[in-house]
Backbone as a chain_set.jsonl record, in Angstrom:
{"seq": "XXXXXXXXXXXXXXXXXXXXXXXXXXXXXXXXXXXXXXXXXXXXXXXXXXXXXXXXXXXXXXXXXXXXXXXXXXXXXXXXXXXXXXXXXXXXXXXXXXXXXXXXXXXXXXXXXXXXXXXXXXXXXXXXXXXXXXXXXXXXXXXXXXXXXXX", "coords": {"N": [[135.644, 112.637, 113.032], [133.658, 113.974, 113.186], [133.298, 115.587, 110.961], [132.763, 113.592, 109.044], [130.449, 112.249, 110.013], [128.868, 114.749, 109.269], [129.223, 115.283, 106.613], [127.809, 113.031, 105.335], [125.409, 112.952, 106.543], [122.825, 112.136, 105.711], [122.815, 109.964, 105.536], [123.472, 108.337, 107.689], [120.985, 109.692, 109.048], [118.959, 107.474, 107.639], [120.621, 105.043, 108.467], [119.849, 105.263, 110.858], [117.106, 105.036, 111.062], [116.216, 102.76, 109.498], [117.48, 101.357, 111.491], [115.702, 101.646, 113.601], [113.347, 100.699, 112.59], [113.938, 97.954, 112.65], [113.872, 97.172, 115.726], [115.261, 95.425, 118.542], [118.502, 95.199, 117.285], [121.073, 94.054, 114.961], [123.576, 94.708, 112.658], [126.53, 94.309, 110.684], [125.32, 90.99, 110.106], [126.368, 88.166, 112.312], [126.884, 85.677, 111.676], [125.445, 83.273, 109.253], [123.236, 82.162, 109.867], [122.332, 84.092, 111.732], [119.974, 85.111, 114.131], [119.123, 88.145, 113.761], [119.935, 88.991, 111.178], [118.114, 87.519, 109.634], [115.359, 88.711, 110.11], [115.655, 90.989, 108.731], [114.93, 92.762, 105.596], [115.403, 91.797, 102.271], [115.691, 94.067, 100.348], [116.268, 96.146, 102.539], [118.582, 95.057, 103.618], [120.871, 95.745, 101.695], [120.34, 98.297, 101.114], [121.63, 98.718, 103.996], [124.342, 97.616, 103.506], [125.149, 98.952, 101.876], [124.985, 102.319, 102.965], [126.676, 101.354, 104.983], [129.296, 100.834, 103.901], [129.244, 103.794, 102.539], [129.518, 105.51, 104.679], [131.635, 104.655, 106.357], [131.041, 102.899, 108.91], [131.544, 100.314, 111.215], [129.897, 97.997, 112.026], [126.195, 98.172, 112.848], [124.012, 98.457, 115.612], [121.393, 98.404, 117.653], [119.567, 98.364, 120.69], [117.043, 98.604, 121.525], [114.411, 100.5, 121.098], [114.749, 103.281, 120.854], [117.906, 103.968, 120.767], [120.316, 104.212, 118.724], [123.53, 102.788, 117.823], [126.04, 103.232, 116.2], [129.239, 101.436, 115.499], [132.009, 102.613, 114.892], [135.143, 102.995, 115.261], [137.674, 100.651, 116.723], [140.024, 99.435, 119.836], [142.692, 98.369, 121.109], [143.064, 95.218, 123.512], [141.518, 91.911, 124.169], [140.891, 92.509, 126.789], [141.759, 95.116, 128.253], [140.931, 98.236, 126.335], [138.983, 99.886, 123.781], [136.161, 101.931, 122.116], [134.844, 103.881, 119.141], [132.257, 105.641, 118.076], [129.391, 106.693, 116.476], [126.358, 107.835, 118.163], [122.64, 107.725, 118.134], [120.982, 109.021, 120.452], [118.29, 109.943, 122.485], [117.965, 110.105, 125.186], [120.422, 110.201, 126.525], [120.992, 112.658, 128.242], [119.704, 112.514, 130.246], [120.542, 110.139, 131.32], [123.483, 111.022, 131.961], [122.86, 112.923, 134.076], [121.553, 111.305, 135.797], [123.732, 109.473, 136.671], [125.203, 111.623, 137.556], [124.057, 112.472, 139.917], [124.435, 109.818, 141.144], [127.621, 109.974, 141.8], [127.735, 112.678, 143.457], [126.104, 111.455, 145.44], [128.119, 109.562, 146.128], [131.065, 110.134, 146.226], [133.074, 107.844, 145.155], [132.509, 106.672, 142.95], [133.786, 107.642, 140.882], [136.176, 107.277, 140.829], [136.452, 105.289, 138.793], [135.112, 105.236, 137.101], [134.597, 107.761, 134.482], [131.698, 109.363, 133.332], [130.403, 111.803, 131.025], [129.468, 114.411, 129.645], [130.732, 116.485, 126.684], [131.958, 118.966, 124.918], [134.857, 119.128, 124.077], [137.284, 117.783, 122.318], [137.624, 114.521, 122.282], [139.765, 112.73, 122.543], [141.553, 114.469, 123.911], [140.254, 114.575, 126.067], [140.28, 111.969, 127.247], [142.779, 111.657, 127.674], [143.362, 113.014, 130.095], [142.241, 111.329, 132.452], [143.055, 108.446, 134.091], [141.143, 106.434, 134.304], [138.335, 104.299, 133.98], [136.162, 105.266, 130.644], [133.634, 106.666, 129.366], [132.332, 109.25, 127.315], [130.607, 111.632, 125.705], [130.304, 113.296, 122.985], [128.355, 116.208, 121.452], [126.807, 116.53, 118.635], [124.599, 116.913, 116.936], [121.242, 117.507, 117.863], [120.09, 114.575, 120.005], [122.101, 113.297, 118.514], [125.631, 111.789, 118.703], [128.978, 111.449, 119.168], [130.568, 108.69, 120.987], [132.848, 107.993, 123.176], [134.343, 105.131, 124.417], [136.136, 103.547, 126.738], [138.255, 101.073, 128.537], [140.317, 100.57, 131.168]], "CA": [[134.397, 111.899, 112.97], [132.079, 114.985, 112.853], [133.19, 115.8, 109.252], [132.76, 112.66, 108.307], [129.074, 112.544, 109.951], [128.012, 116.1, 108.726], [129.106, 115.105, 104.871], [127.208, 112.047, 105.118], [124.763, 113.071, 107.477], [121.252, 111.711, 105.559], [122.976, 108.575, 105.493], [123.431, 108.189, 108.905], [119.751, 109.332, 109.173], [119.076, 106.405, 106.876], [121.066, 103.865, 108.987], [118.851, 105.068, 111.918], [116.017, 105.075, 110.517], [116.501, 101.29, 109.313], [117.808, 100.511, 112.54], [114.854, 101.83, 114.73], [112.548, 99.9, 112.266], [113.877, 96.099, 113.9], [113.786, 97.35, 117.219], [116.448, 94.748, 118.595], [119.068, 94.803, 115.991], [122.733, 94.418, 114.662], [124.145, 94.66, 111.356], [126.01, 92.605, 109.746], [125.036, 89.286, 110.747], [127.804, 87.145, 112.626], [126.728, 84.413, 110.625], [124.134, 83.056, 107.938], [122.506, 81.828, 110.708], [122.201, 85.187, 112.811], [118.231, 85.719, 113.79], [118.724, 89.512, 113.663], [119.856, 89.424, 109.638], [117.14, 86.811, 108.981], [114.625, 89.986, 110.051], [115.89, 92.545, 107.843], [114.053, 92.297, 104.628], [116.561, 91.916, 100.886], [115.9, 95.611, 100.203], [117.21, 96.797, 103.666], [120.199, 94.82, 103.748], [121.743, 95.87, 100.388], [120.727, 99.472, 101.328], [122.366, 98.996, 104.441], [125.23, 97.778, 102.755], [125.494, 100.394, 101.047], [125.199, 103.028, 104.023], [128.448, 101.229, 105.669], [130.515, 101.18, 103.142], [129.702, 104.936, 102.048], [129.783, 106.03, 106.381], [132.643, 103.899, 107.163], [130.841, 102.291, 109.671], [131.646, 99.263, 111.415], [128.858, 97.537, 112.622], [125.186, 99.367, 113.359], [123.426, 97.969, 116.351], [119.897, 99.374, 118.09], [118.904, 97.262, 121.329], [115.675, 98.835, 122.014], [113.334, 101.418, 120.043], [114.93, 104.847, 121.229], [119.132, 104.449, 120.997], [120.888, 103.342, 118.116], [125.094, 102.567, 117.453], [127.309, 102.735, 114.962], [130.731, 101.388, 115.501], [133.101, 103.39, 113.818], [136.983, 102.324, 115.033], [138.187, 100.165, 118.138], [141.492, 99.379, 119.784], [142.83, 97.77, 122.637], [142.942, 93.819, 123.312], [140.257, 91.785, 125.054], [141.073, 92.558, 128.333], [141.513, 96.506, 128.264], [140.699, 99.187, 125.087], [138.153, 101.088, 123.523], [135.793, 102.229, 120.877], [134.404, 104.904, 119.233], [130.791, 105.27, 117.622], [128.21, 107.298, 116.494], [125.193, 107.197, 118.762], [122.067, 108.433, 118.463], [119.768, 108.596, 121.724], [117.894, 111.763, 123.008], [118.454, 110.134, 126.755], [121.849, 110.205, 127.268], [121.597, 113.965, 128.894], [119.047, 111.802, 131.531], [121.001, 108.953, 131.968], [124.425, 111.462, 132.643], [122.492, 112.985, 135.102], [121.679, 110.146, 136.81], [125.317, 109.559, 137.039], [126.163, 112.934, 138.733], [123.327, 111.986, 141.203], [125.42, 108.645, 141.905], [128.359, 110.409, 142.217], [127.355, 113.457, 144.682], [125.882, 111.038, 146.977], [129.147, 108.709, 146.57], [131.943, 110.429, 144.885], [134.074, 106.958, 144.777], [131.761, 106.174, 141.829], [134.273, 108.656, 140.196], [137.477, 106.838, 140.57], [136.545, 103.796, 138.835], [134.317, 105.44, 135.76], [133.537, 109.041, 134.432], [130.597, 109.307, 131.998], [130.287, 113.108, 130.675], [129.342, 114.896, 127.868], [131.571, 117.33, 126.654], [132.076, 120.061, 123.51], [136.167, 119.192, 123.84], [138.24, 117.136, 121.761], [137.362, 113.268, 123.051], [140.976, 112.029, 123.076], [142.097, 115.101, 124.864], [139.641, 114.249, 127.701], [140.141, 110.99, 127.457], [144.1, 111.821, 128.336], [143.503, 113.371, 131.206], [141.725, 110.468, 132.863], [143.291, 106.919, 133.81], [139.975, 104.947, 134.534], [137.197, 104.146, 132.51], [135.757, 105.745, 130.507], [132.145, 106.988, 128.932], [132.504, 110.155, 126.551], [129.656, 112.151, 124.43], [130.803, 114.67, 122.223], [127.419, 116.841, 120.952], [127.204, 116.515, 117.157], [123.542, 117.866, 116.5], [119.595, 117.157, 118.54], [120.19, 113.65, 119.892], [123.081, 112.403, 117.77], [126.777, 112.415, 119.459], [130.465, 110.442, 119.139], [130.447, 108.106, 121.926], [134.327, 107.283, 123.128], [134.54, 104.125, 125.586], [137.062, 103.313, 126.909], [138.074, 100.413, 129.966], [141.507, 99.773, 131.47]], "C": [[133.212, 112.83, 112.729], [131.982, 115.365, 111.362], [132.687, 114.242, 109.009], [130.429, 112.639, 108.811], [128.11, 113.837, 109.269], [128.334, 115.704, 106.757], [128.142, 113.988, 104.419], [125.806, 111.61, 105.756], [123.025, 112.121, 107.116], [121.782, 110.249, 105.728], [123.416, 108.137, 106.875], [122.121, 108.369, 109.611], [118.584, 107.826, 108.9], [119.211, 105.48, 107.878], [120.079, 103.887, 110.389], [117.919, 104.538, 111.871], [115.375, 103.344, 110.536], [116.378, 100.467, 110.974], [116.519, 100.581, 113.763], [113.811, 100.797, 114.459], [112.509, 98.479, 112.869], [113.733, 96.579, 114.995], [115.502, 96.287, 117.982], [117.315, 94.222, 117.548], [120.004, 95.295, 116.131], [122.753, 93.919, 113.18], [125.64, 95.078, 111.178], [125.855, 92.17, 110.72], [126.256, 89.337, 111.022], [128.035, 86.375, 112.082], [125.836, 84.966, 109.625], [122.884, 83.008, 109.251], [121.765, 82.842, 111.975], [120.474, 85.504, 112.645], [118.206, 87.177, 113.416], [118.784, 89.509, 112.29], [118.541, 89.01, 109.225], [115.93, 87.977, 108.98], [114.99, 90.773, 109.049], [115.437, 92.028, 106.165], [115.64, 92.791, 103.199], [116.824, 93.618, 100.704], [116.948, 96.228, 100.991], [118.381, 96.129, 103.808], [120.744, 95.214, 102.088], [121.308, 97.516, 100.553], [121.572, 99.572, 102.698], [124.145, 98.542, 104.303], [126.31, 98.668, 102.334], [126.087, 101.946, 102.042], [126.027, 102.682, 104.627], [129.38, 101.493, 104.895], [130.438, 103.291, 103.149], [130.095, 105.451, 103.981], [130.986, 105.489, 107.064], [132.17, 103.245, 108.632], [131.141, 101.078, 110.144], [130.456, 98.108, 111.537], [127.097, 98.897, 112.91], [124.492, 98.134, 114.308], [121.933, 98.671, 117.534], [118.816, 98.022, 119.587], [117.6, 97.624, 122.148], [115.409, 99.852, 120.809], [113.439, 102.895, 120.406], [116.653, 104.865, 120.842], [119.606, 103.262, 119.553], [122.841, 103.954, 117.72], [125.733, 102.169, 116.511], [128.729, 103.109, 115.035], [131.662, 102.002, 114.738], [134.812, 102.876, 114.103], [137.204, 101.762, 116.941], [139.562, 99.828, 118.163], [141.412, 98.69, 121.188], [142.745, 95.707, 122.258], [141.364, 93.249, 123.947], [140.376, 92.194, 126.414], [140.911, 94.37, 128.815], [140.756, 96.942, 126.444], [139.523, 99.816, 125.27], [137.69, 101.028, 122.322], [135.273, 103.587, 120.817], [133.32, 105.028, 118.451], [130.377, 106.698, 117.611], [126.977, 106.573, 117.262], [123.7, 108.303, 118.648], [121.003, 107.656, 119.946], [119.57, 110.034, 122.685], [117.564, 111.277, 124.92], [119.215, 110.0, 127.258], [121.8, 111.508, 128.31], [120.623, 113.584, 130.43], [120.24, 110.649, 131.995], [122.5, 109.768, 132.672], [124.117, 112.546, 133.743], [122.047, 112.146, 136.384], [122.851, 109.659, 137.456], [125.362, 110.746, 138.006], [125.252, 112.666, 139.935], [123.768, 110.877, 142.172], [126.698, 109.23, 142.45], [128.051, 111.531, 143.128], [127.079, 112.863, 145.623], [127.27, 109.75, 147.294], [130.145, 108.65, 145.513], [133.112, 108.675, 144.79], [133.884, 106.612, 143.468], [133.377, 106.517, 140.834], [135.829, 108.291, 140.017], [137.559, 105.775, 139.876], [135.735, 104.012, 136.964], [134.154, 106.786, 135.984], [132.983, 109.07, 133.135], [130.18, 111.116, 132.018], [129.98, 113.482, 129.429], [130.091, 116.037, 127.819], [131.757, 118.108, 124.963], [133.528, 119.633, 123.203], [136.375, 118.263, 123.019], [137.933, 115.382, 122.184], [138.748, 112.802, 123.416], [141.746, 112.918, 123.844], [141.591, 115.115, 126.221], [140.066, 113.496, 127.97], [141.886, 110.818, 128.207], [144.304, 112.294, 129.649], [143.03, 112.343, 132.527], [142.814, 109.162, 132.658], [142.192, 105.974, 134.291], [139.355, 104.877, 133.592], [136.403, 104.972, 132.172], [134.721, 105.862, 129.576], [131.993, 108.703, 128.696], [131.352, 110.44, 125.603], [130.006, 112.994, 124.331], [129.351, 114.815, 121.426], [126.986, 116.603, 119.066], [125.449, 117.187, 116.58], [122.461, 116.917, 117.38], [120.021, 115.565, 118.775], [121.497, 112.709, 119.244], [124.756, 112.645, 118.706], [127.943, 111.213, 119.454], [130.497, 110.345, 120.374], [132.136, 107.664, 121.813], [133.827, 106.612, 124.669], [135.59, 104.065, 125.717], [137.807, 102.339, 128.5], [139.971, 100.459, 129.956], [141.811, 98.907, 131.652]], "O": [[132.121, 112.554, 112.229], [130.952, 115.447, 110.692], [131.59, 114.439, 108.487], [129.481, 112.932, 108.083], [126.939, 113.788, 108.892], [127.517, 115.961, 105.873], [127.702, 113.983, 103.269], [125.215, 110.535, 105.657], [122.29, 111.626, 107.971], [120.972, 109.398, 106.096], [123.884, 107.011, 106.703], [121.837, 107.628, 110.552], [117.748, 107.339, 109.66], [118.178, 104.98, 108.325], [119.632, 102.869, 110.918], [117.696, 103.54, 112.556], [114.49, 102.847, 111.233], [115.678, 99.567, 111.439], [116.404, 99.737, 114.652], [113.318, 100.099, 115.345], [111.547, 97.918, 113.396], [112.863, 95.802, 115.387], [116.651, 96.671, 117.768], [117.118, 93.155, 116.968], [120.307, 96.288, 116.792], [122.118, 92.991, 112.679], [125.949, 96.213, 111.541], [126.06, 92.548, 111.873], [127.128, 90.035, 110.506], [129.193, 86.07, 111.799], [125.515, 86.088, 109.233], [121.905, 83.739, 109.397], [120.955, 82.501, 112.838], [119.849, 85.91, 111.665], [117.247, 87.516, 112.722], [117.768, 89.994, 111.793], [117.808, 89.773, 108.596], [115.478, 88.229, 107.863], [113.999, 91.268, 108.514], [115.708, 90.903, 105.744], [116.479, 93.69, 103.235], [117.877, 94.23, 100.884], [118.029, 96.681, 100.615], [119.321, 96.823, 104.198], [120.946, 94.152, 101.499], [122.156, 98.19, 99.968], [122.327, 100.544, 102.687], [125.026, 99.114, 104.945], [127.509, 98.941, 102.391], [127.177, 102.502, 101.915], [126.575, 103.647, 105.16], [130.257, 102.322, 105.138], [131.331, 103.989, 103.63], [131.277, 105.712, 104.203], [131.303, 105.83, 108.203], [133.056, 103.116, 109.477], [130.976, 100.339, 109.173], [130.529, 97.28, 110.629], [127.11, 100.115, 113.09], [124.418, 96.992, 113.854], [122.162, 99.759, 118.061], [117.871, 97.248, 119.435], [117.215, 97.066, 123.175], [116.094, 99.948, 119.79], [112.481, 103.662, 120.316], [116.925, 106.021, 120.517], [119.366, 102.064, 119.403], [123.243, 105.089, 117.462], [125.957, 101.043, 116.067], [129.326, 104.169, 114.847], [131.926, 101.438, 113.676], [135.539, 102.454, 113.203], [136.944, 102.36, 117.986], [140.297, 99.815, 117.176], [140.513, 98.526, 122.012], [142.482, 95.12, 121.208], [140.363, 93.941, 124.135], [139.357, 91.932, 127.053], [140.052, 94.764, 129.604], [140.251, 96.158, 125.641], [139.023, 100.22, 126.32], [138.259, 100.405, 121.425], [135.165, 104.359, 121.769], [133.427, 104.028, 117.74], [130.751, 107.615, 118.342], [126.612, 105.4, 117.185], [123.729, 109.474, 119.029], [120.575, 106.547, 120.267], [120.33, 110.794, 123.285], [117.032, 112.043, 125.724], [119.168, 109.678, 128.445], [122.585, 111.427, 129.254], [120.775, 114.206, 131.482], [120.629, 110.551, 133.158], [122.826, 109.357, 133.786], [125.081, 113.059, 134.311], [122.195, 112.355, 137.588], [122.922, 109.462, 138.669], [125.575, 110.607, 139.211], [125.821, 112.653, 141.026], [123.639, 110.829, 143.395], [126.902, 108.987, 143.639], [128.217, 110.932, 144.19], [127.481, 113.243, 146.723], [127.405, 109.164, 148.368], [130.306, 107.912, 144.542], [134.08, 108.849, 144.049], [134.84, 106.269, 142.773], [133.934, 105.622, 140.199], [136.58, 108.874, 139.235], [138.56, 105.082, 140.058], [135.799, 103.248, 136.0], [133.762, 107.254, 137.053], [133.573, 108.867, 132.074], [129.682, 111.601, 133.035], [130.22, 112.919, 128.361], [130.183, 116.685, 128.862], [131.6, 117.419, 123.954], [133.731, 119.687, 121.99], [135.32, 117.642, 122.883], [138.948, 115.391, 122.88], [138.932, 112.475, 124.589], [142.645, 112.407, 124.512], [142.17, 115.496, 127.238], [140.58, 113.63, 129.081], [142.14, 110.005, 129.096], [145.32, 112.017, 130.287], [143.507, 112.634, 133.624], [143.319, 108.839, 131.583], [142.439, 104.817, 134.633], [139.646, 105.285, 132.467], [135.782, 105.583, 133.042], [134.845, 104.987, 128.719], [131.624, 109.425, 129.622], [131.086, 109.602, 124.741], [130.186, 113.756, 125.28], [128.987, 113.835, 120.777], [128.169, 116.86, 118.845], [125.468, 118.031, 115.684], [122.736, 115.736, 117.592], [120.364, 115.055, 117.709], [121.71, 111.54, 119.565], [124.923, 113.7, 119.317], [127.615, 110.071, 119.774], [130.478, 111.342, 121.096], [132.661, 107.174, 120.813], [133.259, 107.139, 125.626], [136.293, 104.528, 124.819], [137.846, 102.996, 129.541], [140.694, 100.393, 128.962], [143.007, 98.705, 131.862]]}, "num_chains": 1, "name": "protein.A"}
């Protein structure tokens, strides 16, 4: 996933970019009828279009004006699985501190979910763990492959 973001990297700027502009937003629509497409002006949907197909993206979604997601591959049924995404958001390294603050004052937190950021491999962390899980792998200032994952 990092080759694939670093070869394609303006276009993933791009899809941000786009996506920060709605503020609450997903692309594609679910429908015709979806209020979020009806926002996005002809231009921007046929460039973002364009930016999925060439990124292999699944979906891009942005539910406030600082963090935006792009689905890249899921698995699992409804009940358990997982995905994996590009995310950008320059407060994840706050919000996984906030975590270790929950956990120090009540390590159970820790049997049930671990949320980390990490330089390793994502599916080799993700093996070592059987609960749920919340994975950032680094990828450059803000940007980083997000692996979920629930049992």
């Amino acid at each position: 996933m990092s080759d694939n973001f670093y070869l394609h990297e303006s276009a993933f700027e791009r899809l941000k970019n786009i996506s920060l502009k709605y503020g609450n937003f997903h692309y594609p629509p679910y429908d015709e009828t979806d209020s979020s497409a009806c926002a996005v002006s002809a231009k921007d949907k046929k460039e973002l279009d364009s930016l999925i197909r060439k990124t292999g993206v699944i979906r891009v979604s942005c539910d406030d004006s600082t963090e935006v997601c792009m689905l890249f591959h899921t698995w699992g049924l409804s009940v358990s699985g997982g995905y994996k995404e590009y995310v950008y958001t320059p407060y994840i390294e706050d919000n996984i501190k906030k975590y270790n603050k929950e956990v120090a004052s009540d390590s159970t937190t820790e049997m049930y979910i671990v949320q980390k950021i990490t330089e390793e491999d994502l599916n080799q962390v993700a093996q070592r763990y059987s609960v749920n899980l919340e994975l950032y792998r680094p990828i450059k200032t803000a940007w980083y492959i997000h692996l979920s994952r629930e049992n």
